[in-house]
DOKOLTI-697599 format. One record per residue (C-alpha): residue number from 0; residue in one letter; chain; x, y, z. Coordinates in nm, 3 decimals. Layout:
REM residues N
<n NUM; res A; chain A; c1 X; c2 Y; c3 Z>
...
This chain:
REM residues 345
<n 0; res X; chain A; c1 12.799; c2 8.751; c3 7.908>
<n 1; res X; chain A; c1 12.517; c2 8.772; c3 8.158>
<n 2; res X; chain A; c1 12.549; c2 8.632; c3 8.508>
<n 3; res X; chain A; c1 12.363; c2 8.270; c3 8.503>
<n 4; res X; chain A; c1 12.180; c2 8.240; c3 8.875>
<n 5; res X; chain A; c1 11.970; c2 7.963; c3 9.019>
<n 6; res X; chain A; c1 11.628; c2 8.040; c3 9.143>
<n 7; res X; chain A; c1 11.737; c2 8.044; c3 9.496>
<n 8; res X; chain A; c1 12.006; c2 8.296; c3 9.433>
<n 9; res X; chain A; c1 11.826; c2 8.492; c3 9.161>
<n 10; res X; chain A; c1 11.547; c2 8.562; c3 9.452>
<n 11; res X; chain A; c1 11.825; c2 8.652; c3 9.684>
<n 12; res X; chain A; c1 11.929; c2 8.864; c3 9.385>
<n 13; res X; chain A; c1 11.581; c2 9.066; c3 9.370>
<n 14; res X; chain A; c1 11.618; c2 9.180; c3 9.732>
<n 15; res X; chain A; c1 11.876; c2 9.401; c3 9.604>
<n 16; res X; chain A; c1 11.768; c2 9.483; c3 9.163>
<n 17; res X; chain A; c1 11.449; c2 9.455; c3 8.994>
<n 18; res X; chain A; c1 11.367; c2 9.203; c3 8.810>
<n 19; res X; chain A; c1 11.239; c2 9.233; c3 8.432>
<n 20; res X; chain A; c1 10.955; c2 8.955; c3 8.322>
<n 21; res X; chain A; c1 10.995; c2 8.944; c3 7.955>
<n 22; res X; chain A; c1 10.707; c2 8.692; c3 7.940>
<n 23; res X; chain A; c1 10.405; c2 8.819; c3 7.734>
<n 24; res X; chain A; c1 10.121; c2 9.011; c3 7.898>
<n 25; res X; chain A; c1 9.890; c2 8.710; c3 7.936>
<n 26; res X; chain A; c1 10.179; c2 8.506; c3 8.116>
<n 27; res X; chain A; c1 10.202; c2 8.792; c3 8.344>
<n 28; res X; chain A; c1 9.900; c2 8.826; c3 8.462>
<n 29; res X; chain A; c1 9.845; c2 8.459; c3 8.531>
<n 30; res X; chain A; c1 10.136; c2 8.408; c3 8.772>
<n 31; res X; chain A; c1 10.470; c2 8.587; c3 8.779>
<n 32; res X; chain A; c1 10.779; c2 8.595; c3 9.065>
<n 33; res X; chain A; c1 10.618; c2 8.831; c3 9.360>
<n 34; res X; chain A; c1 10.798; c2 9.209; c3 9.258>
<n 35; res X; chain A; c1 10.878; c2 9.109; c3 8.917>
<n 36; res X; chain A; c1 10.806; c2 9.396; c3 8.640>
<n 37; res X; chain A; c1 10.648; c2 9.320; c3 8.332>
<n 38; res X; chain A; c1 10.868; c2 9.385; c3 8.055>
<n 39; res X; chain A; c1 10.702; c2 9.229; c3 7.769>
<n 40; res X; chain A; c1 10.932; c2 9.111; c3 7.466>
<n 41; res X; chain A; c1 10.593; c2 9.058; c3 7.260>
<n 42; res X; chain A; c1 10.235; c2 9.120; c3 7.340>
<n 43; res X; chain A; c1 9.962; c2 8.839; c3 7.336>
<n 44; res X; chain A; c1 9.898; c2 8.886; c3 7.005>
<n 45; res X; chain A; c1 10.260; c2 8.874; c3 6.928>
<n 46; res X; chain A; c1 10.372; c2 8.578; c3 7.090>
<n 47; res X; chain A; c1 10.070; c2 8.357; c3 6.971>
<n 48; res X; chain A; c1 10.159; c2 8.492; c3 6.591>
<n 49; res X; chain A; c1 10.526; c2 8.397; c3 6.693>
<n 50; res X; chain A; c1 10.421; c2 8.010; c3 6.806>
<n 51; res X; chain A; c1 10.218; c2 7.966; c3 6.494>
<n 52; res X; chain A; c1 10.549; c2 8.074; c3 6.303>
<n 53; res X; chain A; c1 10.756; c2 7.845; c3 6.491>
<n 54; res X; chain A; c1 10.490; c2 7.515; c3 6.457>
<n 55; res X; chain A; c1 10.372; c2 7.586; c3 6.065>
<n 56; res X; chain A; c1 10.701; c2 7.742; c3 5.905>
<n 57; res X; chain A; c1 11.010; c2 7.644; c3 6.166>
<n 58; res X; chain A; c1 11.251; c2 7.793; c3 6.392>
<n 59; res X; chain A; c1 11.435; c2 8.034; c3 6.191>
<n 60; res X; chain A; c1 11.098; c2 8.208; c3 6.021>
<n 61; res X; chain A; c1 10.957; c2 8.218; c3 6.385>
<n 62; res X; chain A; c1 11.306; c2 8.427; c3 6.460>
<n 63; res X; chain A; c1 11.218; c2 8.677; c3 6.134>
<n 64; res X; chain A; c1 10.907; c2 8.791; c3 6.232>
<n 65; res X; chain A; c1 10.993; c2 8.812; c3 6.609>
<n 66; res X; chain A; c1 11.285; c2 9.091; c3 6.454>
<n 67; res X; chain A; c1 11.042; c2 9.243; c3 6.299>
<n 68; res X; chain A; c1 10.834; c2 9.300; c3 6.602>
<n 69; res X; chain A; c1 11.093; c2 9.384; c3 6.878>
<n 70; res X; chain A; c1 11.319; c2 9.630; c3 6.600>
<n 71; res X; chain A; c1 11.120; c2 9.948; c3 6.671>
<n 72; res X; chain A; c1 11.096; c2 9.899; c3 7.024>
<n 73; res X; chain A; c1 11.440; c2 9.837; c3 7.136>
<n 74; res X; chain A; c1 11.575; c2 10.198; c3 7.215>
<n 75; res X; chain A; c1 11.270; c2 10.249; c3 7.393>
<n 76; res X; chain A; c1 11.338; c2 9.955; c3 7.610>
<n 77; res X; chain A; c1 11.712; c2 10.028; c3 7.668>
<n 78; res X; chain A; c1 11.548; c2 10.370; c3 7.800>
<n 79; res X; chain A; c1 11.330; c2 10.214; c3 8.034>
<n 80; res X; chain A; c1 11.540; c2 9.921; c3 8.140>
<n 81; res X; chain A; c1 11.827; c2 10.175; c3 8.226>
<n 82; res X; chain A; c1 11.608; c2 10.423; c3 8.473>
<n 83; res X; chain A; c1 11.482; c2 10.050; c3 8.599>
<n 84; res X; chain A; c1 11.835; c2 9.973; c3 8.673>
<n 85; res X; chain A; c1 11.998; c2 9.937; c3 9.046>
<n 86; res X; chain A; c1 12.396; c2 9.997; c3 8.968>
<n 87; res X; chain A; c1 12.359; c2 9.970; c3 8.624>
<n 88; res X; chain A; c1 12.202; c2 9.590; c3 8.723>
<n 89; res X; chain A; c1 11.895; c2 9.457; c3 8.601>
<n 90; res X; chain A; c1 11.733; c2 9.112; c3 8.642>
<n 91; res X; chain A; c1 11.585; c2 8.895; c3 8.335>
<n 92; res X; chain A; c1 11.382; c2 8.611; c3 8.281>
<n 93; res X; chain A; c1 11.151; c2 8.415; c3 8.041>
<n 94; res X; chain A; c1 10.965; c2 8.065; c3 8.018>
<n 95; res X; chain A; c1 11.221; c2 7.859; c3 7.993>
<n 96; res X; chain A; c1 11.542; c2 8.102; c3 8.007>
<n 97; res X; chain A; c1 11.575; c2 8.069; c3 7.677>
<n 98; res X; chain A; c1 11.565; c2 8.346; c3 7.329>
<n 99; res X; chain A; c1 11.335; c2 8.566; c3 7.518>
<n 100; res X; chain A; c1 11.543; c2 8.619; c3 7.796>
<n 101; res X; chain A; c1 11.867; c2 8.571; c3 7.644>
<n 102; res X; chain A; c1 11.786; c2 8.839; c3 7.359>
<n 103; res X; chain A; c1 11.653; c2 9.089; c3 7.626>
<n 104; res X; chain A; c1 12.016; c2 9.035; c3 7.823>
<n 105; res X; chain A; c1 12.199; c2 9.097; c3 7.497>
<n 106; res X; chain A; c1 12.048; c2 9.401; c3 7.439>
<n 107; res X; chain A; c1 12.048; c2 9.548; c3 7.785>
<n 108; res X; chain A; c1 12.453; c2 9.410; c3 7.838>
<n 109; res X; chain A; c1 12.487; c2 9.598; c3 7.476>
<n 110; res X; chain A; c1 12.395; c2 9.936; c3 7.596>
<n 111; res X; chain A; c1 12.622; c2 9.876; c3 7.917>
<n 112; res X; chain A; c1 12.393; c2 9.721; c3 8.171>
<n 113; res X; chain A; c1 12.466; c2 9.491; c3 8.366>
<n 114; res X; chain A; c1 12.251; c2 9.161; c3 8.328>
<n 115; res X; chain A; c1 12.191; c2 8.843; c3 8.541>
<n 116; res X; chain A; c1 11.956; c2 8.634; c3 8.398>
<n 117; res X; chain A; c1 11.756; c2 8.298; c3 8.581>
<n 118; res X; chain A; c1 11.826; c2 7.959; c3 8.447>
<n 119; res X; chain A; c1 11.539; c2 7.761; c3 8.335>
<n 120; res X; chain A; c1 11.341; c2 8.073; c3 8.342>
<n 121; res X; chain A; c1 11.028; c2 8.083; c3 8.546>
<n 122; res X; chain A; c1 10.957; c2 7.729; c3 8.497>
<n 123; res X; chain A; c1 11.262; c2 7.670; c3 8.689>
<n 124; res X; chain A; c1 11.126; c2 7.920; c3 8.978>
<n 125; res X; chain A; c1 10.778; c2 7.729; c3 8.976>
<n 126; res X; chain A; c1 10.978; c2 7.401; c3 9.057>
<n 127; res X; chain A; c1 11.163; c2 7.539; c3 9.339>
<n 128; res X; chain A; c1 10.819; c2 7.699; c3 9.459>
<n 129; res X; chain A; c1 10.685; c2 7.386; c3 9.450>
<n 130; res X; chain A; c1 10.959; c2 7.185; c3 9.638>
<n 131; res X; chain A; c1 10.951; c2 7.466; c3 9.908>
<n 132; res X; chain A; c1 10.646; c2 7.292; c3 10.024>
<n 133; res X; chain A; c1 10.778; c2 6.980; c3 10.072>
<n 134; res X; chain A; c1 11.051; c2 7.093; c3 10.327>
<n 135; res X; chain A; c1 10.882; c2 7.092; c3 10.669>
<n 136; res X; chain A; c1 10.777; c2 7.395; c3 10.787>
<n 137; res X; chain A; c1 10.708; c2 7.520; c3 11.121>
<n 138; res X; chain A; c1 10.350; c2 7.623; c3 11.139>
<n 139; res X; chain A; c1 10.148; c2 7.675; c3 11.414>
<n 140; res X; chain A; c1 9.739; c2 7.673; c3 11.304>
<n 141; res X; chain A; c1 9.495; c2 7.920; c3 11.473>
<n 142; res X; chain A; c1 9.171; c2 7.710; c3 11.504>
<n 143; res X; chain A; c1 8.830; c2 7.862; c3 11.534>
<n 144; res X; chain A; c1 8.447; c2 7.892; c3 11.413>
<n 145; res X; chain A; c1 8.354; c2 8.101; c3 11.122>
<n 146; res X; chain A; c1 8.314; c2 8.483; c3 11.270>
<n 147; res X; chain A; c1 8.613; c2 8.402; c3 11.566>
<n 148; res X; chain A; c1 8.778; c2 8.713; c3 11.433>
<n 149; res X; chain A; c1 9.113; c2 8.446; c3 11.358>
<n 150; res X; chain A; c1 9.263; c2 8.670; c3 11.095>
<n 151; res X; chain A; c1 9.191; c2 9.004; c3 11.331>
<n 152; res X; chain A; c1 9.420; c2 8.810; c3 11.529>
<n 153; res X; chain A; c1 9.680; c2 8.715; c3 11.302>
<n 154; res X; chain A; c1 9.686; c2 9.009; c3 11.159>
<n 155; res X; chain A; c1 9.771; c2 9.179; c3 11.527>
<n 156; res X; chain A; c1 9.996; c2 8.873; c3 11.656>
<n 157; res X; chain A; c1 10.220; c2 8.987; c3 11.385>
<n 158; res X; chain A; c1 10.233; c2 9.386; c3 11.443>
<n 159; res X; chain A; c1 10.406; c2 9.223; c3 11.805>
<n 160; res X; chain A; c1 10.642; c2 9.027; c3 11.666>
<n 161; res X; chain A; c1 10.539; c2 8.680; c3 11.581>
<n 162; res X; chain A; c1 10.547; c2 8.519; c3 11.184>
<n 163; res X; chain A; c1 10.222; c2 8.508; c3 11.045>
<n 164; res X; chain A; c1 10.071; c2 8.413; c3 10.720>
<n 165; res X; chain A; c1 9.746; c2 8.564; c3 10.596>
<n 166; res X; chain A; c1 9.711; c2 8.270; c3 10.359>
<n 167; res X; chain A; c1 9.299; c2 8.442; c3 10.352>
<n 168; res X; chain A; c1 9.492; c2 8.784; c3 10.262>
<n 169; res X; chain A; c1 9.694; c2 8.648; c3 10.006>
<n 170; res X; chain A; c1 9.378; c2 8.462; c3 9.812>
<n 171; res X; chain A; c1 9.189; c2 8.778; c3 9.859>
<n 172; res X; chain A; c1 8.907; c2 8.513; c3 9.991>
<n 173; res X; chain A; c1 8.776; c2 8.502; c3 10.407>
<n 174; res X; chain A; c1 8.704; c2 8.103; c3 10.299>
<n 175; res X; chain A; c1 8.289; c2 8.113; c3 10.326>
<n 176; res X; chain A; c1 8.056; c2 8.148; c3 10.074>
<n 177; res X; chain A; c1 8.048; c2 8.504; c3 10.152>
<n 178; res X; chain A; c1 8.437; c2 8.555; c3 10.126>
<n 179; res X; chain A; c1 8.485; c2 8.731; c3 9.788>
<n 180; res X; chain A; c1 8.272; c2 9.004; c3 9.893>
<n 181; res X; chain A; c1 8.407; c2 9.364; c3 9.898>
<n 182; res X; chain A; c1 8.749; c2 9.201; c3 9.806>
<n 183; res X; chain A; c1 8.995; c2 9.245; c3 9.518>
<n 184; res X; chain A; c1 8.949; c2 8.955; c3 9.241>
<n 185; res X; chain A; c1 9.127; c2 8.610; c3 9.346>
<n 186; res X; chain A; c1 9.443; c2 8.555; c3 9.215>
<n 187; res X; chain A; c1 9.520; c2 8.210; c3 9.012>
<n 188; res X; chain A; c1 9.654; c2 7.934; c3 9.260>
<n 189; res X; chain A; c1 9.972; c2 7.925; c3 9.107>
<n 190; res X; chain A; c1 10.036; c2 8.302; c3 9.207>
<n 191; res X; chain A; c1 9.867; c2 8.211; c3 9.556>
<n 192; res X; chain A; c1 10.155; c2 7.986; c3 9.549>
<n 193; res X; chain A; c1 10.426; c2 8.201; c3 9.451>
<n 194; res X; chain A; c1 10.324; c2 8.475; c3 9.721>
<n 195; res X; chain A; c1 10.298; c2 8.230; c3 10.019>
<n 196; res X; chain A; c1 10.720; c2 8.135; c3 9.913>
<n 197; res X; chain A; c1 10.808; c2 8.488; c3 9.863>
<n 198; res X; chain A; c1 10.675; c2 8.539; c3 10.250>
<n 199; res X; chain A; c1 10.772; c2 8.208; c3 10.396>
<n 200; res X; chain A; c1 11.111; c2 8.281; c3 10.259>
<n 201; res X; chain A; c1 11.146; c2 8.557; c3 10.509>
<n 202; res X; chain A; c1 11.085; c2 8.377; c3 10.794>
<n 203; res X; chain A; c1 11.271; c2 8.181; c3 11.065>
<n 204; res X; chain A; c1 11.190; c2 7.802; c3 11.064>
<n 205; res X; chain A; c1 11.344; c2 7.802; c3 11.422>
<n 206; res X; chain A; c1 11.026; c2 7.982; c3 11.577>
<n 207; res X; chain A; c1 10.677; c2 7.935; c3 11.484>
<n 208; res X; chain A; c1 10.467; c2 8.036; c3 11.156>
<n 209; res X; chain A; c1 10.117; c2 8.103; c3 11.260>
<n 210; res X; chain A; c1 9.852; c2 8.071; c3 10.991>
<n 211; res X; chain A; c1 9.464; c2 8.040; c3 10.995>
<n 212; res X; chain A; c1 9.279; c2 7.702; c3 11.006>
<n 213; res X; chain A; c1 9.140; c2 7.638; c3 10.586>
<n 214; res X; chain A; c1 8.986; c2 7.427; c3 10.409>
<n 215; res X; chain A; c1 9.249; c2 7.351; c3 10.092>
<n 216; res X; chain A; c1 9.004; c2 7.566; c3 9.906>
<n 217; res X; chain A; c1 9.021; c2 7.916; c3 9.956>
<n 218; res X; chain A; c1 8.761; c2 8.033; c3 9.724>
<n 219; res X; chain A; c1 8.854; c2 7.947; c3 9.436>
<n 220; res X; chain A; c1 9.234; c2 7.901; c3 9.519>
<n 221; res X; chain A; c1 9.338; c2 7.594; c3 9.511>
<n 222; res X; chain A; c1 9.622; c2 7.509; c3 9.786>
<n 223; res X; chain A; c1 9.926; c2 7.285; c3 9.700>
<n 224; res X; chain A; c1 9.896; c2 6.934; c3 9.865>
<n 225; res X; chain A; c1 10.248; c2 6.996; c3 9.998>
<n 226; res X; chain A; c1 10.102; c2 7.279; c3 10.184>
<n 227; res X; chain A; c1 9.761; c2 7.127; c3 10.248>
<n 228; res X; chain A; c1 9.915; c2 6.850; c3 10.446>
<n 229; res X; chain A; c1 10.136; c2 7.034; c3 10.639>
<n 230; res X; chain A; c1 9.879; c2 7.229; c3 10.746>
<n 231; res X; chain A; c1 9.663; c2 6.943; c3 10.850>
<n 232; res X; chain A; c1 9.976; c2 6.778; c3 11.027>
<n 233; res X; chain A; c1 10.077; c2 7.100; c3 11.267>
<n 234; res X; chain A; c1 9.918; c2 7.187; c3 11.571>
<n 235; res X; chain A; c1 9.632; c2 7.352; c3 11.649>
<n 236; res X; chain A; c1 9.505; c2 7.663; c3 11.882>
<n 237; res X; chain A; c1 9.151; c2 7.604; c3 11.866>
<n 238; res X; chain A; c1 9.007; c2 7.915; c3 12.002>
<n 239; res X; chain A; c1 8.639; c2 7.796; c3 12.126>
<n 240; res X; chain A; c1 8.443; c2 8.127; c3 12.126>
<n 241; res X; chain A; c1 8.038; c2 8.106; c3 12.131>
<n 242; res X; chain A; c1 7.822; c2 8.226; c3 11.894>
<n 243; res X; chain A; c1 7.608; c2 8.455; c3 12.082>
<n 244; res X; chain A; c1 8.013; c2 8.676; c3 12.050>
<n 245; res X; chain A; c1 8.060; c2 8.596; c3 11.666>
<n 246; res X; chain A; c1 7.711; c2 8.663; c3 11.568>
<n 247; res X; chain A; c1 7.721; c2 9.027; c3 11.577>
<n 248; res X; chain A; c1 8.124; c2 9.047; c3 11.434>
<n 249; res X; chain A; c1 7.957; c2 8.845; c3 11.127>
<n 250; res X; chain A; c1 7.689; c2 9.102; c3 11.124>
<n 251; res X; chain A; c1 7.877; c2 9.363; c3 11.076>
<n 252; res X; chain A; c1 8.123; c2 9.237; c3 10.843>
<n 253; res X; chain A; c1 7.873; c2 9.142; c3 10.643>
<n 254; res X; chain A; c1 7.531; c2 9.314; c3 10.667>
<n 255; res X; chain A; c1 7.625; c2 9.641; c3 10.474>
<n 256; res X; chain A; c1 7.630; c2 9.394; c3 10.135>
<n 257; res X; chain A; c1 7.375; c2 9.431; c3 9.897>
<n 258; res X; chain A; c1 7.130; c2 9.179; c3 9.970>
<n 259; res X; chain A; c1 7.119; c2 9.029; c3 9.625>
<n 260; res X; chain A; c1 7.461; c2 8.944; c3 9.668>
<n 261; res X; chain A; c1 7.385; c2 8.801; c3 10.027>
<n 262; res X; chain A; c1 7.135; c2 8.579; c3 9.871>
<n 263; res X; chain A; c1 7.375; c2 8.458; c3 9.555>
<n 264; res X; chain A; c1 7.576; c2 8.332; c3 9.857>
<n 265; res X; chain A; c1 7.313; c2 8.172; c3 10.060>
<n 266; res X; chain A; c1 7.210; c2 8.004; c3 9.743>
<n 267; res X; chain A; c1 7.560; c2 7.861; c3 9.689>
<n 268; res X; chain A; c1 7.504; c2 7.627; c3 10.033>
<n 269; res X; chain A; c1 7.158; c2 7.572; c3 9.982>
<n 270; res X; chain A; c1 7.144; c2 7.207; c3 9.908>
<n 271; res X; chain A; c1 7.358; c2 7.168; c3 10.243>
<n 272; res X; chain A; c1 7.170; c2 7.415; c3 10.457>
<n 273; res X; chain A; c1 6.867; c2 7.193; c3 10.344>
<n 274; res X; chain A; c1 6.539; c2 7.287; c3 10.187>
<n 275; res X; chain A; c1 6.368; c2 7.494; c3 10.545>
<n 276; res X; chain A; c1 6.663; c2 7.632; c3 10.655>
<n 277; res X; chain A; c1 6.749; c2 7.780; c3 10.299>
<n 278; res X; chain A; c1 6.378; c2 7.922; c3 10.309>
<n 279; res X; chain A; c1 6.383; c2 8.075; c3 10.660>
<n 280; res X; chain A; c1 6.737; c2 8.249; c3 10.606>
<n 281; res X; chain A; c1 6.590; c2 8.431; c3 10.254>
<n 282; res X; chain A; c1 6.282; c2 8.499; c3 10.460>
<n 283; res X; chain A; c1 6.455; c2 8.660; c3 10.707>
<n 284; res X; chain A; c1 6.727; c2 8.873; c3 10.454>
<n 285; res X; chain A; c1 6.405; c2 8.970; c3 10.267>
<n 286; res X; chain A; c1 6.336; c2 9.185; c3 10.609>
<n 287; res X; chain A; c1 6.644; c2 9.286; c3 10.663>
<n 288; res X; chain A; c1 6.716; c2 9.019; c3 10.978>
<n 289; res X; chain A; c1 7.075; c2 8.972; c3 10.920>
<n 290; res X; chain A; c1 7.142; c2 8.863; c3 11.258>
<n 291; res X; chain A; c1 6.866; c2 8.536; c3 11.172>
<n 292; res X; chain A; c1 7.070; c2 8.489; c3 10.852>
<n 293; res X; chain A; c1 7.364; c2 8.488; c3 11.019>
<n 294; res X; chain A; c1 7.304; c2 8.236; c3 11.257>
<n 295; res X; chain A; c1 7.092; c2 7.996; c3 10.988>
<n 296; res X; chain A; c1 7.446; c2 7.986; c3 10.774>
<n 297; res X; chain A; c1 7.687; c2 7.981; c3 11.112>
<n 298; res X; chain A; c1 7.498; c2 7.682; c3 11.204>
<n 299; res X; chain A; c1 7.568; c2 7.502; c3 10.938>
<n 300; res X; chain A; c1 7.950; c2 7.644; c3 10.900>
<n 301; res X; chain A; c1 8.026; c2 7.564; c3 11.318>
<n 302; res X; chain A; c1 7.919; c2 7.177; c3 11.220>
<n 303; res X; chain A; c1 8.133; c2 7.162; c3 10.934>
<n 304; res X; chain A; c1 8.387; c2 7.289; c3 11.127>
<n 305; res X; chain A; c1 8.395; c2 7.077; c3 11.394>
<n 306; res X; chain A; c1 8.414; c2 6.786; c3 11.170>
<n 307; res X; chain A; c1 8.722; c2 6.876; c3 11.004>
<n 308; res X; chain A; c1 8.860; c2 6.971; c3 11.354>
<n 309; res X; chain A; c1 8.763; c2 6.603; c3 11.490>
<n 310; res X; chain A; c1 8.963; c2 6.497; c3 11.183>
<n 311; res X; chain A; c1 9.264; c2 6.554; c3 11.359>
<n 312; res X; chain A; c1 9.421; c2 6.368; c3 11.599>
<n 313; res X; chain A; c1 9.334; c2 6.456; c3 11.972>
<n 314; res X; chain A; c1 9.682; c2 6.519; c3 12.062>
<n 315; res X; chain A; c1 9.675; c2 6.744; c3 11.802>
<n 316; res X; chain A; c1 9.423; c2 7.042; c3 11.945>
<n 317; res X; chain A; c1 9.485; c2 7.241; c3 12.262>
<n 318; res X; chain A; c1 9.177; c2 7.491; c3 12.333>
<n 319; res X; chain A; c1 9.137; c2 7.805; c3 12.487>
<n 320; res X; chain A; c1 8.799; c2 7.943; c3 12.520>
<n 321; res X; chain A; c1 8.720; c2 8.297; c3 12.521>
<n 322; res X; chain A; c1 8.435; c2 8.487; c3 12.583>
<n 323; res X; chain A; c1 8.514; c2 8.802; c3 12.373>
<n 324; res X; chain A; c1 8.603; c2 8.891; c3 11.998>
<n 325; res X; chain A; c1 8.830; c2 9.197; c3 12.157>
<n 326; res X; chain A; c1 9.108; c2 9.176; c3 11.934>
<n 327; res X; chain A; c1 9.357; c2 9.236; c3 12.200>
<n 328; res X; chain A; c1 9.215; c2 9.018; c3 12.465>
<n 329; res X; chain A; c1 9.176; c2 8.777; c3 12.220>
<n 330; res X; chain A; c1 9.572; c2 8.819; c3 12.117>
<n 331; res X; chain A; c1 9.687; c2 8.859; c3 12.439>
<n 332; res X; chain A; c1 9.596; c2 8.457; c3 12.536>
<n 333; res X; chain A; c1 9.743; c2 8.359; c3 12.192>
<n 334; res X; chain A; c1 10.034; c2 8.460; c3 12.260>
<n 335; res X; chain A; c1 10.037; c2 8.392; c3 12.649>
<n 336; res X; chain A; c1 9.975; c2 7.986; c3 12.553>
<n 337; res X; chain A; c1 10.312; c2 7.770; c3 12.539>
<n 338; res X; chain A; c1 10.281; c2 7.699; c3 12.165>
<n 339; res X; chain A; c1 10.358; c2 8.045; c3 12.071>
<n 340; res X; chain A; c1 10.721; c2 7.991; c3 12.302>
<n 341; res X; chain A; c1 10.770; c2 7.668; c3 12.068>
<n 342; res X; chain A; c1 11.146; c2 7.625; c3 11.914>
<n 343; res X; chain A; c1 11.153; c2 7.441; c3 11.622>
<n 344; res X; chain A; c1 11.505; c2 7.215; c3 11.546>
């Protein structure tokens, strides 16, 4: 019989084997268990023929046709599964840890593997994702106007040591209107979801976790309001750097775009850039004056900005301001200021 783990200790499982998704394609692809192989049991079309079974004709012609699907591919799976295999170990799950998985472990325990398989499936995994949020978590925001170079300094903060989350890396998203460009599609929110446990369950809750001030979109990710909130509720490093510094960083992020794709993303904020400043900033793209465009769109971002800040309480904010987007300036009082010594109990 297969080994029967919880979602806690089937994760601590996949440190050590891989684990084996026997979901369909489609399932996949929307959200799976960060690491997880897919190891499909029946394609799309499959699985949607198998439902239809199941819902028009019952349970046990639903069971006949799946047979007659899976039959001629289950030597080739045994195959696979076995060069898969850490000490002849493999991990399985399904939707609900039901046939799919349990058919999958039969097999795989019948040619002499050895099989632990997650209860509830992956709808048990999305609930404990999903409570992981509520349990209080240590973060630590980094604060700052668009173009402050906050994820630069994340991203270096955690080459020396401290716990970071790129929650901007893991959406594939830098949270403007411009964010998606140049970058790998979004993933769903529920896999944004999945990744951001898979890292936070690596971390120490007795020290800091230092992630980037967002909005709860991300693009179009969609944050958790268990995470959300938290975020909101931790304090904040609000690193007050001027524009005439984060004008030229934006410039050069962004510049080397095609400009048709600049203006799709001007034209996404146009109603709140209002009716002139919408016309000046395509003026000035159609002449190639990104710095102009930049600072008609920063404008409007460094007031939105501050209003969400002011949302906060005072007590909330401490501020350092800096006159430089040099990454390692720019780390070095991060990680000089008391709330990167914080101990959390």
């Amino acid at each position: 019989m297969p080994e029967k783990l919880s979602p806690e200790a089937f994760l601590t499982a996949a440190d050590q084997y891989p684990i084996l998704d026997v979901r369909s394609p489609g399932e996949y692809l929307r959200a799976h268990i960060p690491g997880a192989l897919s190891f499909p049991i029946f394609d799309d079309a499959e699985r949607a023929r198998v439902g239809t079974t199941y819902k028009q004709v019952g349970k046990d012609a639903a069971i006949e046709l799946g047979l007659e699907f899976v039959g001629p591919k289950m030597a080739q799976w045994v195959k696979k599964a076995k060069k898969l295999a850490v000490d002849n170990t493999i991990l399985v799950h399904c939707w609900r840890g039901g046939m799919r998985s349990g058919s999958m472990a039969w097999l795989f325990e019948t040619a002499g593997l050895k099989v632990k398989i997650l209860v509830g499936g992956y709808k048990a995994y999305r609930n404990y994702v999903l409570s992981e949020f509520e349990r209080k978590i240590p973060f630590v925001v980094l604060g700052g106007k668009t173009g402050s170079g906050k994820t630069d300094i994340l991203l270096e903060m955690q080459k020396r040591g401290a716990q970071v989350i790129d929650l901007e890396g893991i959406a594939h998203h830098r949270g403007s209107v411009f964010g998606h460009l140049g970058l790998a599609p979004q993933p769903t929110s529920e896999h944004f979801e999945n990744e951001v446990v898979a890292q936070l369950r690596q971390m120490d809750y007795s020290k800091p976790i230092w992630i980037e001030d967002e909005s709860r979109h991300i693009g179009q990710v969609f944050m958790p309001l268990g995470l959300y909130t938290q975020l909101r509720a931790a304090p904040v490093l609000f690193l007050d750097i001027a524009a005439e510094y984060r004008l030229p960083y934006l410039v050069e992020v962004y510049a080397h775009y095609p400009k048709e794709d600049l203006a799709h993303a001007v034209g996404k904020i146009k109603k709140r850039l209002g009716g002139d400043f919408y016309k000046s900033a395509m003026e000035a793209l159609e002449v190639n004056d990104f710095t102009q465009v930049a600072a008609i769109t920063l404008n409007y971002y460094d007031k939105a900005y501050v209003h969400g800040l002011h949302q906060r309480p005072a007590e909330q904010i401490q501020e350092i301001i800096i006159h430089t987007l040099e990454t390692s300036i720019q780390t070095d009082a991060v990680m000089a200021h008391p709330l990167c010594q914080t101990r959390f109990t």
